[in-house]
DONUZA-227461 format. One line per 5 residues: for each residue x, y, z of C-alpha. Coordinates in nm, 2 decimals, always signed. Each point is the difference from the previous one (the first is absolute). Layout:
DONUZA-227461
X:Y:Z ~ ...
***
This chain:
DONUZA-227461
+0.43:+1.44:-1.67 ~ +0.17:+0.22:+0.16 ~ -0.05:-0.07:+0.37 ~ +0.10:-0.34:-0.11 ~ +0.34:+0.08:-0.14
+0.10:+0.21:+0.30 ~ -0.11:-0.29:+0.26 ~ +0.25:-0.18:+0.13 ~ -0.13:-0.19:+0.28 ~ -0.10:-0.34:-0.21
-0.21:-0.32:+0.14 ~ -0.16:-0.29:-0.22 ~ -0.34:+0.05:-0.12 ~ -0.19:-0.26:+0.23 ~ +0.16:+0.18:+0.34
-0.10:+0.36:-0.20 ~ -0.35:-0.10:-0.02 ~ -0.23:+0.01:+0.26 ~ -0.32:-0.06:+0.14 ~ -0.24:-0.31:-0.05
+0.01:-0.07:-0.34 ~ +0.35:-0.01:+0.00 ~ +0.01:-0.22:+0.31 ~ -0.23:-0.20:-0.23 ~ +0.26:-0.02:-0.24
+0.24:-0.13:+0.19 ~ -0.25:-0.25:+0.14 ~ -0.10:-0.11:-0.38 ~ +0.41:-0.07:-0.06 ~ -0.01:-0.20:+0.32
-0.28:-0.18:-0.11 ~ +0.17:-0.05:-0.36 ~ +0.31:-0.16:+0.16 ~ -0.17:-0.19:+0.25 ~ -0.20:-0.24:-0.29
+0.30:+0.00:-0.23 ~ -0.03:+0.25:-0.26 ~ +0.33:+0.19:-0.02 ~ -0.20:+0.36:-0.07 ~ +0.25:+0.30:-0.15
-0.20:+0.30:+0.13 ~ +0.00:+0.33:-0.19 ~ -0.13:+0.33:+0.12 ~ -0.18:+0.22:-0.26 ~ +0.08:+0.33:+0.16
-0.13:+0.39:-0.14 ~ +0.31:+0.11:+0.14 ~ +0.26:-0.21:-0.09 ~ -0.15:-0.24:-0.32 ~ +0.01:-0.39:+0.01
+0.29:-0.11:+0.28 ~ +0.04:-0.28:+0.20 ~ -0.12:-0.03:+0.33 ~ +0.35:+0.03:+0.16 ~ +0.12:+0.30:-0.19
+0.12:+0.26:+0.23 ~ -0.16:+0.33:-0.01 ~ -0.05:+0.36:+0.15 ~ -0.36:+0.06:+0.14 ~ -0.18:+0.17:-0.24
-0.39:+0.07:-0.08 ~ -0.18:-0.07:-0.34 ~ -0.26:-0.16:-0.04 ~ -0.27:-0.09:-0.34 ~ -0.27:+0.06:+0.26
-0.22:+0.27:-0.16 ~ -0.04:+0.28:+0.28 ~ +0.27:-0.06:+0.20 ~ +0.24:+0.29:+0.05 ~ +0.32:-0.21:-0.12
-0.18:-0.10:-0.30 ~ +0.23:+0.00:-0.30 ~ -0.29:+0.02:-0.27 ~ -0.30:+0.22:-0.04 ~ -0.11:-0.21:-0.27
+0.04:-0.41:-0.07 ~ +0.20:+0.16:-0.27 ~ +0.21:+0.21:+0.18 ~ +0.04:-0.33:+0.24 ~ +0.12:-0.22:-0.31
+0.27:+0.27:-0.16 ~ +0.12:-0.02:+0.38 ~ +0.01:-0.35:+0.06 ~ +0.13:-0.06:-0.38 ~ +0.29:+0.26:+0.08
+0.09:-0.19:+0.35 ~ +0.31:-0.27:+0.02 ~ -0.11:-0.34:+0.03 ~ +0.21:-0.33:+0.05 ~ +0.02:-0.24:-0.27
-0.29:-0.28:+0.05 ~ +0.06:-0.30:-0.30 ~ -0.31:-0.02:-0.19 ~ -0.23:-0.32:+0.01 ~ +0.03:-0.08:+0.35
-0.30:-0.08:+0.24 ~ -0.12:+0.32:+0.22 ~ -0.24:+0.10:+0.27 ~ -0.05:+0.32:+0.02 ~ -0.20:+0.22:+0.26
-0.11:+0.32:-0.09 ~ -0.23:+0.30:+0.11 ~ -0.23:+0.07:-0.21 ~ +0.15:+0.37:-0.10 ~ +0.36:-0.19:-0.03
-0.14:-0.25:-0.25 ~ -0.12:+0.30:-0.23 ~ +0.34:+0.15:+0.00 ~ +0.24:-0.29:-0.04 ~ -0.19:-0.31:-0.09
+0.04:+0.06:-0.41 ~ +0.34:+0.09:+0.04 ~ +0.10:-0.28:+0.27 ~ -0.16:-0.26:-0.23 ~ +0.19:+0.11:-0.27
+0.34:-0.02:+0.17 ~ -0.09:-0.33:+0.21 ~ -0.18:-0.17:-0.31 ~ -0.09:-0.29:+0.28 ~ -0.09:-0.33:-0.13
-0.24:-0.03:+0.27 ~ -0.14:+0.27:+0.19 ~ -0.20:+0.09:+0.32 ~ -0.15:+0.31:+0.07 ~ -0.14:+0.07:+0.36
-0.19:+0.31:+0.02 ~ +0.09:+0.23:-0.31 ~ -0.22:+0.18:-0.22 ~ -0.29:-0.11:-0.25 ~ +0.27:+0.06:-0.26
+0.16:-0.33:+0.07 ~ -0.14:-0.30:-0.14 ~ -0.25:-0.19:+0.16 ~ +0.18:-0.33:-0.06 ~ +0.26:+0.13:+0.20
-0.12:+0.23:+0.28 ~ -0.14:-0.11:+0.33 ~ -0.22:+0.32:+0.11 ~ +0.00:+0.15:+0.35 ~ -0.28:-0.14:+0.18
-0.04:+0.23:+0.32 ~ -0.30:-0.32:+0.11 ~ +0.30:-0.18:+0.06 ~ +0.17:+0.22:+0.28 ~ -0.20:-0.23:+0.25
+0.16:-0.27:-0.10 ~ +0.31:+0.17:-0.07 ~ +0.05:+0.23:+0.27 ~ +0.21:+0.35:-0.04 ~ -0.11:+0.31:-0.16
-0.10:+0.08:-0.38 ~ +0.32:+0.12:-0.10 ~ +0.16:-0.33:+0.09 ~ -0.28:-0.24:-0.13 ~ +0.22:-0.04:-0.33
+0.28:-0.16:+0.19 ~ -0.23:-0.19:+0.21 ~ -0.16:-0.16:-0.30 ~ +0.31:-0.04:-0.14 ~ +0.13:-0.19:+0.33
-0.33:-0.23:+0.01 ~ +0.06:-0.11:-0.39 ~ +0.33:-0.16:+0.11 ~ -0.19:-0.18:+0.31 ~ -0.21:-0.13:-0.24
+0.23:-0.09:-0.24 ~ +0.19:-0.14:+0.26 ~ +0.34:-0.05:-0.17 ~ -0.12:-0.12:-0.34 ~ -0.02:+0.21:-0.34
-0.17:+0.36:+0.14 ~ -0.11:+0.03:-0.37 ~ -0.19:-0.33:-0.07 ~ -0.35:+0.02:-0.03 ~ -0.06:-0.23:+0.33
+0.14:+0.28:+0.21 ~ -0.26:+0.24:-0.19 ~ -0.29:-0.22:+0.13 ~ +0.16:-0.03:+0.33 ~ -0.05:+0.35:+0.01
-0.34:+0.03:-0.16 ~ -0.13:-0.27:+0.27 ~ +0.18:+0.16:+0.33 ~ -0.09:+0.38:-0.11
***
């Protein structure tokens, strides 16, 4: 916290983030735009809580990643008092979300994100057994052939491929569901 309030050199979170998944990302907005859905894209960040993708921030490392030297929690505890104490941006309940989370970021901020989101329809690529199964679309590392990319990015991926298949209509129906159940 206090690295971050010394930083001054700022840049929004989608030029901060690097590396595949985050090129992913940014393919998966594309993709969002391209078929007509007008996506508002949040990042749920260790460091900084819930912000929108074109916040500007410092660099900084944190991380829910058990292991990991930045990690901000020994415990899934410890990781949600941390996330529960970070600022996040107002989200108006009941709205349609797709979220993509790691597995270890699902733990620490699903409860508490669903809580504050209360979506009226909900999407959940990747995350943890916690979340319902009504809702959650399970990594599937069989589908990386198909998919291409690494492991850590096969969330977005799937993510990116349920639009295809949706292809413009209502991501949420249960037609898309068994567009996806056919193609995977």
């Amino acid at each position: 916290r206090d690295a971050l309030a010394r930083s001054t050199a700022q840049r929004p979170l989608t030029e901060l983030y690097a590396g595949e998944t985050w090129s992913q990302v940014r393919a998966l907005a594309l993709k969002a735009r391209s078929l007509g859905y007008d996506p508002v894209m949040l990042v749920a960040s260790a460091g900084l809580g819930l912000q929108h993708v074109l916040t500007p921030a410092p660099a900084y490392a944190a991380t829910f990643s058990p292991g990991h030297p930045d990690s901000v929690g020994t415990t899934l505890s410890d990781s949600q008092v941390w996330w529960a104490g970070l600022p996040h941006v107002d989200v108006p309940p009941g709205g349609r979300a797709i979220w993509v989370l790691s597995e270890a970021y699902s733990r620490a901020v699903g409860q508490h994100l669903y809580e504050k989101t209360a979506p009226s329809d909900l999407l959940v690529f990747g995350g943890s057994r916690e979340i319902c199964d009504a809702v959650r679309i399970p990594p599937d590392r069989s589908l990386r052939r198909a998919l291409g990319g690494t492991v850590t990015s096969l969330n977005v991926r799937s993510a990116t491929q349920w639009l295809t298949l949706a292809d413009g209509k209502d991501p949420f129906a249960g037609s898309t569901r068994a567009k996806w159940h056919a193609w995977a």
